[in-house]
C-alpha positions as CSV (number, residue, x, y, z in Angstrom):
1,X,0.0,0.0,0.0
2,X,2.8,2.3,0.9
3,X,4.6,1.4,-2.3
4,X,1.5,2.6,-4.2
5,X,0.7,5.6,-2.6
6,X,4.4,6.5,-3.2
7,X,4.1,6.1,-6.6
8,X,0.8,7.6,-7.3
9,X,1.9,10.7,-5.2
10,X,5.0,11.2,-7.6
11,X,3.2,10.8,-10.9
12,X,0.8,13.5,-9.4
13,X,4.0,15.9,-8.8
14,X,5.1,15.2,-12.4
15,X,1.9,16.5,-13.7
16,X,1.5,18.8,-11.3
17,X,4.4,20.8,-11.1
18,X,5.2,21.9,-14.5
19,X,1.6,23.0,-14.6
20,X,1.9,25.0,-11.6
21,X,5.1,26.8,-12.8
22,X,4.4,27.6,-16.5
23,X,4.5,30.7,-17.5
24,X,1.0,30.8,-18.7
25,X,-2.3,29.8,-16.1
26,X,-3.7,27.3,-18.7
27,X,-1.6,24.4,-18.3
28,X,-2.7,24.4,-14.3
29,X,-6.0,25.4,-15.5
30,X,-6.7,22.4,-17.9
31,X,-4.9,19.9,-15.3
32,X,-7.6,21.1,-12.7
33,X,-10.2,21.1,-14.6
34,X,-9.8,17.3,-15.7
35,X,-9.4,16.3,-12.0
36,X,-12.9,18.3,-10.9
37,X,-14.5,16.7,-14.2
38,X,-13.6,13.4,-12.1
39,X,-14.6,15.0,-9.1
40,X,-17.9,15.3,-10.6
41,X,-18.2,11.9,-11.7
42,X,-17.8,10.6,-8.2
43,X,-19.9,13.3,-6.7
44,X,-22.5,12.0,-8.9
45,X,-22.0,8.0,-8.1
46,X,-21.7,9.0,-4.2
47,X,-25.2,10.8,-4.4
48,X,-27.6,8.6,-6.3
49,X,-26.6,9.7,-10.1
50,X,-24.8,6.2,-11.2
51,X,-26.4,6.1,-14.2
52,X,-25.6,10.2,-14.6
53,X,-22.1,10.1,-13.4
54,X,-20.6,10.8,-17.0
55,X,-22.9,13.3,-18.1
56,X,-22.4,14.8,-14.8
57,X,-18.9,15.2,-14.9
58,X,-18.5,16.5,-18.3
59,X,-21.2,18.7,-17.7
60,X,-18.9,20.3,-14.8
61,X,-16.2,20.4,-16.9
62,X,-17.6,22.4,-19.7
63,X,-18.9,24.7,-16.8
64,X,-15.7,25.2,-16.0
65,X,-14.3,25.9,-19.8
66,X,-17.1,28.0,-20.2
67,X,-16.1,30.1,-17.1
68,X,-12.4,29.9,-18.4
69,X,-13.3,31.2,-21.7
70,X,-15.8,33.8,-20.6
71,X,-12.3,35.4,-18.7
72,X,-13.5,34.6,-15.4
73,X,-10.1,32.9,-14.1
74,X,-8.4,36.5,-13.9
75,X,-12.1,38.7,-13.5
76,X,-14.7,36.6,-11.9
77,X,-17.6,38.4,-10.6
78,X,-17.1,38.6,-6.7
79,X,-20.5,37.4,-6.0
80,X,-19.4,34.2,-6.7
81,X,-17.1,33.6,-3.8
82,X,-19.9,35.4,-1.3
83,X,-22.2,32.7,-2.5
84,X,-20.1,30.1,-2.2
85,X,-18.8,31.4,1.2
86,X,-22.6,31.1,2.7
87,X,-23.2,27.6,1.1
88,X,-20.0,26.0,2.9
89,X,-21.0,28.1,6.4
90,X,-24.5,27.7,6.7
91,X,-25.3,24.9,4.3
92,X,-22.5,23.1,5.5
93,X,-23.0,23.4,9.0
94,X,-26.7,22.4,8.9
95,X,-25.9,19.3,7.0
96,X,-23.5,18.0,9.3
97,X,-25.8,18.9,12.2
98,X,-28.5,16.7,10.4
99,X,-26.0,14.0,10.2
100,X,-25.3,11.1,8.1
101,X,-29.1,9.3,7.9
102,X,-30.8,12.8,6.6
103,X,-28.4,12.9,3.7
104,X,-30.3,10.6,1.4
105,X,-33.5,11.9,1.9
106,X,-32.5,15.1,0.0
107,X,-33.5,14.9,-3.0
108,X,-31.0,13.5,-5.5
109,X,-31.3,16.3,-7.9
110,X,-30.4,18.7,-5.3
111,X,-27.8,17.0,-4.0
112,X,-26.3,17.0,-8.1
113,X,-27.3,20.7,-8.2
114,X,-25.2,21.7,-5.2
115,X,-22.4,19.3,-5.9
116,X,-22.2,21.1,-8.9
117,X,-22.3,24.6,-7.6
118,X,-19.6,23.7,-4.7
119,X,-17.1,21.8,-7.4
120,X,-17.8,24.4,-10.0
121,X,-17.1,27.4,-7.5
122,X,-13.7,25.7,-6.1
123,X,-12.6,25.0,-9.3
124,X,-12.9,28.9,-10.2
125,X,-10.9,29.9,-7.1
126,X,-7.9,27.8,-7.5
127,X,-7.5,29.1,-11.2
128,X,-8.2,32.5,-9.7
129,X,-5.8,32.3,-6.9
130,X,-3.5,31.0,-9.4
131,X,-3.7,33.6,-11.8
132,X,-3.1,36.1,-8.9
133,X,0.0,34.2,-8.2
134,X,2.0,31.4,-7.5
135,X,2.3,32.7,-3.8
136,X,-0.6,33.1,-3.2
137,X,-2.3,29.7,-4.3
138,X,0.7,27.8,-2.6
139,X,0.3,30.1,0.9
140,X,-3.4,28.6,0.7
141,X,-3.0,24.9,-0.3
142,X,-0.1,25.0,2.5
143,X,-2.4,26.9,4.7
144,X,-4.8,23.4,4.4
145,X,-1.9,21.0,4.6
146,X,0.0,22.3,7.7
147,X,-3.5,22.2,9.3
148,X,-3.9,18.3,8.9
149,X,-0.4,17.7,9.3
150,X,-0.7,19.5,13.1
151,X,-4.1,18.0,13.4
152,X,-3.2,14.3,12.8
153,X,-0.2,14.4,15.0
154,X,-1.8,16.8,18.0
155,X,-5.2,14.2,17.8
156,X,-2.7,11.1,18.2
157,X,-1.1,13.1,20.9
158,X,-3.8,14.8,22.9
159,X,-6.6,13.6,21.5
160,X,-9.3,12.8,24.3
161,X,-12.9,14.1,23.1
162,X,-14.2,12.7,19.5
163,X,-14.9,15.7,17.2
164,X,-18.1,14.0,15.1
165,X,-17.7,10.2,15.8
166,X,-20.6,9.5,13.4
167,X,-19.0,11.3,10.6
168,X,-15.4,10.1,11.0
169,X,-14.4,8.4,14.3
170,X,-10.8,8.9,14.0
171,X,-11.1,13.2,14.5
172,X,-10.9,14.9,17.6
173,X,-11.3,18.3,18.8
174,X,-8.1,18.1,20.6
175,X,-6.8,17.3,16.9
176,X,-8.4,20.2,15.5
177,X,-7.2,23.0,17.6
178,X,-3.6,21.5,16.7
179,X,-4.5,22.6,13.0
180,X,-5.6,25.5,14.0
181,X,-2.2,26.5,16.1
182,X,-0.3,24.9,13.3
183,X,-1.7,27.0,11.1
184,X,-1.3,30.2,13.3
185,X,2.3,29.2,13.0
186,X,2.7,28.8,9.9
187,X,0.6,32.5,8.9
188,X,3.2,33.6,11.1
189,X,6.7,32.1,9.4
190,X,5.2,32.7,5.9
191,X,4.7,36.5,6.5
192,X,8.0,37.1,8.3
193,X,10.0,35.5,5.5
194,X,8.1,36.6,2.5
195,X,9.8,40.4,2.1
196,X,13.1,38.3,1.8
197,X,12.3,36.2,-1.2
198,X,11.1,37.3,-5.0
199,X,7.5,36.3,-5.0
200,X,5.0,37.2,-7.7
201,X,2.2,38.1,-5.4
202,X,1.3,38.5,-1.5
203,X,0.4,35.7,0.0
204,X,-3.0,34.6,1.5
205,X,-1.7,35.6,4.4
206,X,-0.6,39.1,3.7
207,X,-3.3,40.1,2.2
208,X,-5.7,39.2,4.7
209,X,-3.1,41.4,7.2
210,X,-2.7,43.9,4.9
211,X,-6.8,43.9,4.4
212,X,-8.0,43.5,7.9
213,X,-5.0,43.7,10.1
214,X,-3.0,41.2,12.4
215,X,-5.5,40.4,14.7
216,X,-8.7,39.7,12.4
217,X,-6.3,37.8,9.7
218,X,-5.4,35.5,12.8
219,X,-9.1,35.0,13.0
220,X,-9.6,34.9,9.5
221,X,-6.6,32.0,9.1
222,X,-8.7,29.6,12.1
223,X,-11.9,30.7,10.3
224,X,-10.4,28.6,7.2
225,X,-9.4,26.0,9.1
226,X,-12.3,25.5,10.5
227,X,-13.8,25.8,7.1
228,X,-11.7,22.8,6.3
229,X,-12.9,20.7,8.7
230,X,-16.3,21.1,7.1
231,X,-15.1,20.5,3.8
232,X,-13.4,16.9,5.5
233,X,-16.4,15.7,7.6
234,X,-19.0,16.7,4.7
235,X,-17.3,14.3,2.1
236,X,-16.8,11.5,4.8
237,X,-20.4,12.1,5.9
238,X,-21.6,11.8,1.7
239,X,-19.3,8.7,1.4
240,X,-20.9,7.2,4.9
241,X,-24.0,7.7,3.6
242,X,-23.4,5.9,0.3
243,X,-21.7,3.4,2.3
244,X,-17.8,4.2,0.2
245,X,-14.9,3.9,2.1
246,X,-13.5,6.1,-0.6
247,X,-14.8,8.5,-3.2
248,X,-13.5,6.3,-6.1
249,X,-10.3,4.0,-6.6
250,X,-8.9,6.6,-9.5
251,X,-5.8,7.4,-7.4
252,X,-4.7,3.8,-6.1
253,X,-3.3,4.4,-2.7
254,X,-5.2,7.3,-2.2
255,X,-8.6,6.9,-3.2
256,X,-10.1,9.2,-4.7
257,X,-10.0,13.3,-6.3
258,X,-12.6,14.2,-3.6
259,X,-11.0,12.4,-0.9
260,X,-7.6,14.6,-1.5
261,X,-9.4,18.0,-1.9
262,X,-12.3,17.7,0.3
263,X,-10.6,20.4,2.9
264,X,-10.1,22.8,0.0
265,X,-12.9,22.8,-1.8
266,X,-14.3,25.8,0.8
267,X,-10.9,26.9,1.7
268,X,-10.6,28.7,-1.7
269,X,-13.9,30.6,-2.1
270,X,-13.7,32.1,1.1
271,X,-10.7,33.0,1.5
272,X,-10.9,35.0,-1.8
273,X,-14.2,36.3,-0.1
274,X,-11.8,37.3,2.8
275,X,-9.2,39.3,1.3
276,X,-11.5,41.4,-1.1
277,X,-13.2,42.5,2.2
């Protein structure tokens, strides 16, 4: 198993990479936007549309083209992150508090509808942090991973009281006030250091400072982590419900696209909501 995850995790930096770093967004745009055309596709199969599943993905994909073409990536209308940004808080909350036996009896066009909205919507802000800049979009994705690497390793350590032991038994709350301070720390180191390097954009984190000052970006940066946490128990509590271990097999070792972006997908959205405050 370790073997495999190795290896998938490598092809995934050989593709990734060089579409990160080109000079032009496209290359990371078109890589993105075939991995959320697959997210769709298992969005689709977790919630009722089997039989849908390749319509439904493709139909997110040329969503996504259209929003590409349409000059969205580098201008999107700013409504779009507001609305997202209330879906993820309120409608994400609300689910979760329903738990994992209400989930089905939403109707299985909605569930399509909002899977599409949420994919479509995340999909927009990583090309649009990415067309801001490379610093930006890694500052974010870091801001996510430092968060579960701090939560996994402060839950093993101090874990006592189970965050949602429904949803996913292994999370504690313990666990997620380590992401939170691992976070914090991170904000921190990634704003001291930045005036010494040649970036080609502020960070997340800068801006938010620069926007709200040092206090409320502190807020803002646990705000998102807590935003991640939603983002992780929502998938798990869609895959319980379906009764999937993982969203799909298409990365062996690792599952599958949702299960590696779940804690993004509302991380991106609102924090573009954040900094245009």
């Amino acid at each position: 198993m370790l073997k495999q995850r190795v290896i998938t995790a490598l092809i995934l930096l050989a593709l990734l990479l060089p579409a990160l770093f080109a000079k032009s967004a496209w290359p990371f745009a078109a890589l993105t936007l075939v991995a959320f055309g697959a997210a769709g596709w298992e969005w689709s199969r977790l919630n009722g549309g089997t039989a849908l599943s390749v319509p439904f993905g493709i139909v997110l994909g040329l969503a996504c083209a259209g929003a590409w073409l349409s000059g969205w990536a580098t201008m999107p209308p700013s409504a779009v992150w507001w609305v997202a940004a209330l879906l993820w808080v309120v409608g994400g909350v609300w689910v979760l508090r329903r738990g994992v036996s209400a989930w089905p009896q939403v109707p299985t066009g909605v569930r399509l509808a909002l899977g599409l909205v949420l994919l479509w919507t995340a999909w927009l802000a990583l090309v649009h942090a990415r067309a801001i800049g490379i610093n930006f979009l890694l500052s974010a994705f870091c801001l996510v991973w430092a968060a579960d690497i701090a939560a996994y390793f402060g839950g093993r350590a101090f874990g006592r009281r189970k965050l949602a032991p429904a949803i996913s038994p292994g999370k504690s709350w313990e666990g997620v006030w380590s992401g939170m301070a691992g976070a914090l720390v991170l904000a921190l180191a990634w704003a001291a250091i930045e005036p010494s390097f040649a970036v080609d954009s502020k960070s997340l984190f800068t801006a938010l400072h620069e926007r709200v000052g040092f206090v409320l970006a502190g807020c803002a940066v646990v705000f998102l982590v807590a935003m991640s946490v939603v983002g992780d128990l929502f998938e798990s509590l869609v895959k319980r419900s379906a009764g999937a271990k993982d969203s799909s097999k298409l990365l062996p070792g690792h599952g599958g696209i949702l299960d590696r972006v779940d804690g993004l997908l509302p991380v991106f959205p609102i924090a573009l909501a954040l900094v245009m405050l």
